[in-house]
TIKEDREN-248566 format. One line per 4 residues: number of its first residue (from 1); their letters; for each residue z, y, x of C-alpha. Coordinates in nm, 4 decimals, decimal comma, padded with zeros to 6 digits. Example, Ala and Ser with C-alpha at 12.3 -4.5 7.8 and 13.67 -1.06 7.14 Angstrom:
2
1) as) 00,7800:-00,4500:01,2300; 00,7140:-00,1060:01,3670 $
This chain:
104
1) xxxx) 01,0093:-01,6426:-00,7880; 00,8264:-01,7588:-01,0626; 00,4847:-01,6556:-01,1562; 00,2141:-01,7208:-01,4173 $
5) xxxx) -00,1652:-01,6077:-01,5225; -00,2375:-01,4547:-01,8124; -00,5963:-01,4877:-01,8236; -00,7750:-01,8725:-01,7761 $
9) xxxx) -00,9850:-01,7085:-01,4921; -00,7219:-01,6223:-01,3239; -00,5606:-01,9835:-01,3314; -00,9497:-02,1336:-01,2596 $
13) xxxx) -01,0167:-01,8755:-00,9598; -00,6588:-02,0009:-00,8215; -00,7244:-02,3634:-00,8612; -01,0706:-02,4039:-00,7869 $
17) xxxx) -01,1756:-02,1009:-00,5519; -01,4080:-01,9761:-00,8074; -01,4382:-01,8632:-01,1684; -01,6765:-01,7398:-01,3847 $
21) xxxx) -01,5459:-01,3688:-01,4612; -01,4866:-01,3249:-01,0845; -01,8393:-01,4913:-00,9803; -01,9193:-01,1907:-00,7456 $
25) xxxx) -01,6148:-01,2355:-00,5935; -01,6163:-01,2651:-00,1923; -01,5158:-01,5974:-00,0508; -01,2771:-01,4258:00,1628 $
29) xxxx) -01,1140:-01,2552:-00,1061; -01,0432:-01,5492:-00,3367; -00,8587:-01,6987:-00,0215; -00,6537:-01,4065:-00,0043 $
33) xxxx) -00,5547:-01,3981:-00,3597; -00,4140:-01,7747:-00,3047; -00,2001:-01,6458:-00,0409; -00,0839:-01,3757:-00,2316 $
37) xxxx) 00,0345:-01,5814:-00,5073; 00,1475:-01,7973:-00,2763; 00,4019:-01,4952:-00,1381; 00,5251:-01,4359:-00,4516 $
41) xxxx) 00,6208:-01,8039:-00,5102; 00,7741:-01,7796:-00,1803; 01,0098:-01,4237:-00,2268; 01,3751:-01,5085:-00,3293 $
45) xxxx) 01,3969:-01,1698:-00,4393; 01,1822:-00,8619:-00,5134; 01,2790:-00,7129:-00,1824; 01,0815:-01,0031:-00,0095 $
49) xxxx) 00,7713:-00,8343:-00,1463; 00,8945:-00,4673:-00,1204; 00,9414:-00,4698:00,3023; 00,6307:-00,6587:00,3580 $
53) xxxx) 00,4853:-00,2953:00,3669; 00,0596:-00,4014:00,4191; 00,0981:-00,5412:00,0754; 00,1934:-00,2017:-00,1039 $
57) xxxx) 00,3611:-00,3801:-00,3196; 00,4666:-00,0442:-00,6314; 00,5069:00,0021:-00,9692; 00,2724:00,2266:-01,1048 $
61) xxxx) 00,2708:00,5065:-01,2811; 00,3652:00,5775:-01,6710; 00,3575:00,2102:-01,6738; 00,6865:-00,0070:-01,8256 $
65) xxxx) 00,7167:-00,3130:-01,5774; 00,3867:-00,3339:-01,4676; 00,3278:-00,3135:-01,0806; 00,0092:-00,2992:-00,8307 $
69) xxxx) -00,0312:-00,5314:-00,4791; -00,2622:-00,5166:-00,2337; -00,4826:-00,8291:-00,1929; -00,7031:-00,6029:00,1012 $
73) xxxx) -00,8145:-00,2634:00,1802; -01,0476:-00,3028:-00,1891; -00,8766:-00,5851:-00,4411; -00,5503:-00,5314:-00,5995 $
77) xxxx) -00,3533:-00,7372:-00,8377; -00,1806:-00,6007:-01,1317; 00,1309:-00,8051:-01,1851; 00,4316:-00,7372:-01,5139 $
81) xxxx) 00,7368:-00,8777:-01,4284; 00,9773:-00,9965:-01,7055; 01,3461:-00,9176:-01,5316; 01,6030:-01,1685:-01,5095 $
85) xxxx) 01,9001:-00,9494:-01,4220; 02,0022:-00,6532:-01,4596; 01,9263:-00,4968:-01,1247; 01,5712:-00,5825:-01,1390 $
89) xxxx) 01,5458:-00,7909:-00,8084; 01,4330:-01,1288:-00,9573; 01,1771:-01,2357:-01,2532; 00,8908:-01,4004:-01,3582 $
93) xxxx) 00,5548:-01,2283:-01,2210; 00,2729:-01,2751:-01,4891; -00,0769:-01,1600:-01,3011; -00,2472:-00,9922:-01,4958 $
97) xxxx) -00,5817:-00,9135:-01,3282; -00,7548:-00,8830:-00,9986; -00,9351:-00,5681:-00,9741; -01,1242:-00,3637:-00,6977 $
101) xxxx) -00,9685:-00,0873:-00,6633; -01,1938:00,1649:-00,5287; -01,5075:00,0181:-00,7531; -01,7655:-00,1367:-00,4879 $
């Protein structure tokens, strides 16, 4: 699938490891993120991400295309997806932000 950053930080943690807004970041998370992206470049459809069940991959709530996946048990990244058909199964995933989801 394809897949794009809307934020610079986002684009600098993913190419370098390390970016100023996410400077507190842990090591270990910034790895994971990689791989995450990584597994979206990889699906062929959005059922690829859907059955892989540890990354909770959902849309959430009262929100219009924009969907939540687990990067571990704490960091999440919030993902909108511009469809390319009609039955929603493939698009282009622009992250949005990588957040910790239970505030630590």
């Amino acid at each position: 699938m394809e897949w794009d950053f809307t934020s610079r930080d986002l684009a600098e943690l993913y190419e370098t490891g390390k970016s100023r807004k996410y400077k507190g970041l842990p090591p270990s998370v910034a790895k994971k993120f990689i791989a995450r992206i990584s597994q979206i470049e990889a699906a062929e459809s959005i059922y690829d991400l859907w059955k892989t069940g540890s990354l909770q991959f959902k849309k959430l709530q009262g929100e219009n295309n924009l969907y939540s996946m687990r990067v571990d048990l704490h960091w999440r990244l919030e993902i909108e997806i511009d469809w390319k058909d009609e039955k929603q199964t493939c698009g282009c995933f622009k992250v949005k932000d990588l957040s910790n989801h239970y505030g630590d």
